[in-house]
PDB file as gemmi writes it, atoms N, CA and C in Angstrom:
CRYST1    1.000    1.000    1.000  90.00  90.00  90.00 P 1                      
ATOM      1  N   UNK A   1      46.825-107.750 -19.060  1.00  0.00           N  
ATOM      2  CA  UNK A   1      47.280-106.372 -19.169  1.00  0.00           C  
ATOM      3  C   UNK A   1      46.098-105.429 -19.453  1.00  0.00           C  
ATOM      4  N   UNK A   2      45.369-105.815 -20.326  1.00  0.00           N  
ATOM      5  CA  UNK A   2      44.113-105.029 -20.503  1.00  0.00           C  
ATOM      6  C   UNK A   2      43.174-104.957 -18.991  1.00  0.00           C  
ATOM      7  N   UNK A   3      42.738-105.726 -18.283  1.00  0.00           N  
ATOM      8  CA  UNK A   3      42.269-105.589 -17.411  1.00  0.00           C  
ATOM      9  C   UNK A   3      42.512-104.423 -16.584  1.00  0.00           C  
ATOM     10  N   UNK A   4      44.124-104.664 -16.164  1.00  0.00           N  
ATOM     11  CA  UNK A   4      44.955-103.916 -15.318  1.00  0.00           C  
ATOM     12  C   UNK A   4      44.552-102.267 -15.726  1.00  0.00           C  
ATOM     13  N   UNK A   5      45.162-101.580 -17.224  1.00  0.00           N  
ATOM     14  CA  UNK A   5      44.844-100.730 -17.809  1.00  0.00           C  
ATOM     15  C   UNK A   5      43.237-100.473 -17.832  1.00  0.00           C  
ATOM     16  N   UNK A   6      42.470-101.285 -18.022  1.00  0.00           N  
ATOM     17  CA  UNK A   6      40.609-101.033 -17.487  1.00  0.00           C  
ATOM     18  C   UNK A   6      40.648 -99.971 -16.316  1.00  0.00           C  
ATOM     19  N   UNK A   7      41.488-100.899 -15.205  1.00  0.00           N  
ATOM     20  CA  UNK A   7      41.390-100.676 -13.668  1.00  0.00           C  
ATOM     21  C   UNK A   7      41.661 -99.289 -13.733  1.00  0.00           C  
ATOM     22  N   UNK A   8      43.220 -98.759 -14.336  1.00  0.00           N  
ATOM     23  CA  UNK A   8      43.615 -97.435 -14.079  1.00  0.00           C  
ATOM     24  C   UNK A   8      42.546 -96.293 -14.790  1.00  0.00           C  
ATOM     25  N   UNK A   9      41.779 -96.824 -15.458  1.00  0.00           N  
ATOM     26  CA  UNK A   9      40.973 -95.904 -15.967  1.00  0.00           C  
ATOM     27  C   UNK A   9      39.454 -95.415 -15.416  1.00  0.00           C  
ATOM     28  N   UNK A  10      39.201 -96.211 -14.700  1.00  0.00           N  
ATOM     29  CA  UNK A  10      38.068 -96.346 -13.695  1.00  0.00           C  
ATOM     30  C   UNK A  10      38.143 -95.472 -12.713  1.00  0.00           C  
ATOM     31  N   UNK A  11      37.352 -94.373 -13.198  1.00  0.00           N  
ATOM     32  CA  UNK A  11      36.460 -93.498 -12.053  1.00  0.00           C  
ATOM     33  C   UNK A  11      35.752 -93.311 -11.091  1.00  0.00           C  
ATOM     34  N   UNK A  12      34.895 -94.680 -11.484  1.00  0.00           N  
ATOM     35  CA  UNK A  12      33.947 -94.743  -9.979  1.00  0.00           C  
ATOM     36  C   UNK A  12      34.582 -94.510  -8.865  1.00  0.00           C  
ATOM     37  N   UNK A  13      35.514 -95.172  -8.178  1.00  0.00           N  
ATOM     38  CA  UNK A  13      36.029 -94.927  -6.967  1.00  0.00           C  
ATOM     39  C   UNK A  13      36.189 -93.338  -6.591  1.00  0.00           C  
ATOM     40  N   UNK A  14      37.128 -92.721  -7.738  1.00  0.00           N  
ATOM     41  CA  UNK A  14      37.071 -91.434  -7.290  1.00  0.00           C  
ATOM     42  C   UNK A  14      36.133 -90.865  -7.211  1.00  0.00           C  
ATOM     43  N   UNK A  15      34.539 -91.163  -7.794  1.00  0.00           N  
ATOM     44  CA  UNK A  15      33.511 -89.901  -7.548  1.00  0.00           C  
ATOM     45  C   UNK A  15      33.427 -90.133  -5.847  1.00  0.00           C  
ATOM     46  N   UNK A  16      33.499 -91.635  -5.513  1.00  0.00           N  
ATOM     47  CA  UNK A  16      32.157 -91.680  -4.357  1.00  0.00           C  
ATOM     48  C   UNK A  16      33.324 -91.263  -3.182  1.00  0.00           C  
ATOM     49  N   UNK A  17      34.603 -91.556  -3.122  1.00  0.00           N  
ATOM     50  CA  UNK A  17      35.961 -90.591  -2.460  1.00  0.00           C  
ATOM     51  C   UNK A  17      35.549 -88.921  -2.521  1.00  0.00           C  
ATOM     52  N   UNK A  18      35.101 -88.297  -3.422  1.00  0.00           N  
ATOM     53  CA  UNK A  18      34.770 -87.245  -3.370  1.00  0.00           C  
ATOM     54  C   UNK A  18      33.631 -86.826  -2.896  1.00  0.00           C  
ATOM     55  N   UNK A  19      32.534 -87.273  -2.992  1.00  0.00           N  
ATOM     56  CA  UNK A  19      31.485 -87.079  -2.073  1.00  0.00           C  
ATOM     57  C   UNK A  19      31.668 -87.441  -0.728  1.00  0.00           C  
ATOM     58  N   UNK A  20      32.625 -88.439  -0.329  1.00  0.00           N  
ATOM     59  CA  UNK A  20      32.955 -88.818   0.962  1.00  0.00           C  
ATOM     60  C   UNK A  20      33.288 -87.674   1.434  1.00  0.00           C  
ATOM     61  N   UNK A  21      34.213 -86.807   0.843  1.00  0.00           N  
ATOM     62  CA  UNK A  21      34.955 -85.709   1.248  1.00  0.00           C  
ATOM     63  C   UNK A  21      33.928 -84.361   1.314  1.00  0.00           C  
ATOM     64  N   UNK A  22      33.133 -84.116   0.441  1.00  0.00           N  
ATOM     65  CA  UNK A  22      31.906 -83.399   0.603  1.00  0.00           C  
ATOM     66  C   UNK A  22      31.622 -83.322   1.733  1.00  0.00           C  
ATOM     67  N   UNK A  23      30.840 -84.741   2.138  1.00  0.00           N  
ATOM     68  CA  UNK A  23      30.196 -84.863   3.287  1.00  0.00           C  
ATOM     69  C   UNK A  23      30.623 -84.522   4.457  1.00  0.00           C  
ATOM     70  N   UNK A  24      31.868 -85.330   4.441  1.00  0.00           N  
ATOM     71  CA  UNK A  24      32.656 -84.697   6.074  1.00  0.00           C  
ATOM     72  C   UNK A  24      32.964 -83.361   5.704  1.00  0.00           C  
ATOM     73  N   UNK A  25      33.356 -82.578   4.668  1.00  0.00           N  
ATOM     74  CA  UNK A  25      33.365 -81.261   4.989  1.00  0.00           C  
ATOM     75  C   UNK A  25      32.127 -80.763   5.636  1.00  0.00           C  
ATOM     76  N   UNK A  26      30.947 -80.885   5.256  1.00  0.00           N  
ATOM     77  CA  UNK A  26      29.722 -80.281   5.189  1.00  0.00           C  
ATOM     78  C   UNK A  26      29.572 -80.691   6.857  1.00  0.00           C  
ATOM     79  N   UNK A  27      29.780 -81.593   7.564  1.00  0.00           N  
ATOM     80  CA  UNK A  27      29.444 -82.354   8.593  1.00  0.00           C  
ATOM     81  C   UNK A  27      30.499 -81.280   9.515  1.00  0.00           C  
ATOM     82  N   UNK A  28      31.612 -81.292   9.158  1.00  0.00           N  
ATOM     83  CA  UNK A  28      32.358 -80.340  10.240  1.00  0.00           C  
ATOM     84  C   UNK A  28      31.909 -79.142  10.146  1.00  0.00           C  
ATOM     85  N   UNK A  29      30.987 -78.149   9.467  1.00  0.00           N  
ATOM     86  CA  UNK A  29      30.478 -77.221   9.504  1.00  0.00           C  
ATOM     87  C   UNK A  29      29.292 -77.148   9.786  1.00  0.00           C  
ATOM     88  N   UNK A  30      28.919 -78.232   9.786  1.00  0.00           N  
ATOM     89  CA  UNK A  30      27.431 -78.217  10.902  1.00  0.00           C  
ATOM     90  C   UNK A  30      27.901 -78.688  11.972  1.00  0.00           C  
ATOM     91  N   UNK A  31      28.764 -79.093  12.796  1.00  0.00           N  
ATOM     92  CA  UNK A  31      29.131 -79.341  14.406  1.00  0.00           C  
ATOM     93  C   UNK A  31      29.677 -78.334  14.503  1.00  0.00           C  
ATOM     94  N   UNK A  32      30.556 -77.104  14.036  1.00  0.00           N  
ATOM     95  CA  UNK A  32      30.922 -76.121  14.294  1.00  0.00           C  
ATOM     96  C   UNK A  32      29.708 -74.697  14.267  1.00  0.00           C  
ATOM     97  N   UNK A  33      28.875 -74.984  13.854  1.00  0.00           N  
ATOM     98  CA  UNK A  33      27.645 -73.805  13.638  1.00  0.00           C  
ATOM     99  C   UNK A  33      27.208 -74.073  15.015  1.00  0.00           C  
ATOM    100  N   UNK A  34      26.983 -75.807  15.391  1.00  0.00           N  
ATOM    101  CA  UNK A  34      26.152 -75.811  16.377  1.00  0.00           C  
ATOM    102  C   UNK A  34      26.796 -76.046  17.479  1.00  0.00           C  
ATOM    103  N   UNK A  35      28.097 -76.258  17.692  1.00  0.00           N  
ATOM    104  CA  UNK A  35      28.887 -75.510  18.611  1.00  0.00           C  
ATOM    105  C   UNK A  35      28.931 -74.348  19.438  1.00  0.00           C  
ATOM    106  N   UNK A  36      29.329 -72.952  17.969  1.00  0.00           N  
ATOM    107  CA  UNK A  36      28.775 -71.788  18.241  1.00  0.00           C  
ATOM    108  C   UNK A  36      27.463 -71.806  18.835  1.00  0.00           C  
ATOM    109  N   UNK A  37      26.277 -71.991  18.583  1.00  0.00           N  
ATOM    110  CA  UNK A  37      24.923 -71.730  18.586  1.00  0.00           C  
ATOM    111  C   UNK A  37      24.882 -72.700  20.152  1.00  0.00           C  
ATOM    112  N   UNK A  38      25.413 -73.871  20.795  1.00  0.00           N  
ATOM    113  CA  UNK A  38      24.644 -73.839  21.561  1.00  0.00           C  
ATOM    114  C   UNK A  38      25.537 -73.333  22.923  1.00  0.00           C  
ATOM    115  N   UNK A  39      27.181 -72.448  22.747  1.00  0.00           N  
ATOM    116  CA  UNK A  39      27.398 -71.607  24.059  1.00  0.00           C  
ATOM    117  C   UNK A  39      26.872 -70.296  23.855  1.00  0.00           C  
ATOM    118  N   UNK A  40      26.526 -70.058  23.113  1.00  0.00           N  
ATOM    119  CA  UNK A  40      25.391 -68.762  22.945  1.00  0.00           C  
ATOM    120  C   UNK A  40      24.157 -69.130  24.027  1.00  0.00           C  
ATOM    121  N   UNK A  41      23.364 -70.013  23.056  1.00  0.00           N  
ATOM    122  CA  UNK A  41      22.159 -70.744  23.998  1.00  0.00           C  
ATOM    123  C   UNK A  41      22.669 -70.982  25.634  1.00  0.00           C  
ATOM    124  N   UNK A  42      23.696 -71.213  25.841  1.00  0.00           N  
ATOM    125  CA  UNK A  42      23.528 -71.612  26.887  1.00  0.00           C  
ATOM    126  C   UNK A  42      23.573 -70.292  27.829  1.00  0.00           C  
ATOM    127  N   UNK A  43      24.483 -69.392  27.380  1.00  0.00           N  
ATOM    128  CA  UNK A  43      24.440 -68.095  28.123  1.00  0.00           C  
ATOM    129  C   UNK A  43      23.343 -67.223  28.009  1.00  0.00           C  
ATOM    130  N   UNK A  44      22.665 -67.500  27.447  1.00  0.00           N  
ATOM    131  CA  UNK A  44      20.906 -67.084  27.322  1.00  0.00           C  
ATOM    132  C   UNK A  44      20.101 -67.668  28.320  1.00  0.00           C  
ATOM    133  N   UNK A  45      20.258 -69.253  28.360  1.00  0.00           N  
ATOM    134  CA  UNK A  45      19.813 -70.014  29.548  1.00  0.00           C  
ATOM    135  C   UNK A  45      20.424 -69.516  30.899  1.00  0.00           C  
ATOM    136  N   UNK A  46      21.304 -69.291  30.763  1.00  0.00           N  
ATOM    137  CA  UNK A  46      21.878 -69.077  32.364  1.00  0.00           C  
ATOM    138  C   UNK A  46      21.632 -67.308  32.774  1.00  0.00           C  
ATOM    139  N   UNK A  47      21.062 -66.457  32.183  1.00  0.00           N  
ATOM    140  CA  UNK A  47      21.004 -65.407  32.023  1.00  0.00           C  
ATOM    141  C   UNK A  47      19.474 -65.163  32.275  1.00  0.00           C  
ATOM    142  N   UNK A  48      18.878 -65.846  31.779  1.00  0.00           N  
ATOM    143  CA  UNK A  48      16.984 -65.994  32.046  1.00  0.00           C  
ATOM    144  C   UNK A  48      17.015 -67.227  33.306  1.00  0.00           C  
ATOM    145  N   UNK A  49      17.618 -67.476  33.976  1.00  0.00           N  
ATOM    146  CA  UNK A  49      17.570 -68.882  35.040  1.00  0.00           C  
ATOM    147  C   UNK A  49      17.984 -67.507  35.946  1.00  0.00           C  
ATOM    148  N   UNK A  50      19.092 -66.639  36.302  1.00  0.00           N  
ATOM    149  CA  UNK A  50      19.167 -65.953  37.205  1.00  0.00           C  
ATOM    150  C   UNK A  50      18.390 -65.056  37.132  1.00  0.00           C  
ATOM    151  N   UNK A  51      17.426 -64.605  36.313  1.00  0.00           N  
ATOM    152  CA  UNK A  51      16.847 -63.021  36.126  1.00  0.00           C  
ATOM    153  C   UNK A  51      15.616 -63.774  36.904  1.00  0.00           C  
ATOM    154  N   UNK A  52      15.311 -65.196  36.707  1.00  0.00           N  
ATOM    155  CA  UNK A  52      13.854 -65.379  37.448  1.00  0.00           C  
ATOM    156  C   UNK A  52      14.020 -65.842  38.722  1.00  0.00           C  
TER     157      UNK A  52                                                      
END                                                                             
């Protein structure tokens, strides 16, 4: 029984669950920046490809 009660008290799991969650947040906002950023780029490219 003590063990069991140890278990429910144990945090570790939840920090590194939370940094998990960090990360993929942080990760979907850098594929979405560079999303944006490269149909921009590209209409820059296609814009200097016809002007020359």
């Amino acid at each position: 029984m003590k063990t069991f009660i140890k278990f429910l008290k144990d945090e570790d799991g939840a920090t590194a669950i939370e940094y998990g969650l960090i990360a993929a947040l942080i990760a979907v906002a850098i594929i979405t920046a560079v999303g944006a950023v490269g149909s921009d780029l590209a209409t820059t490219f296609s814009k200097v490809a016809s002007a020359i």
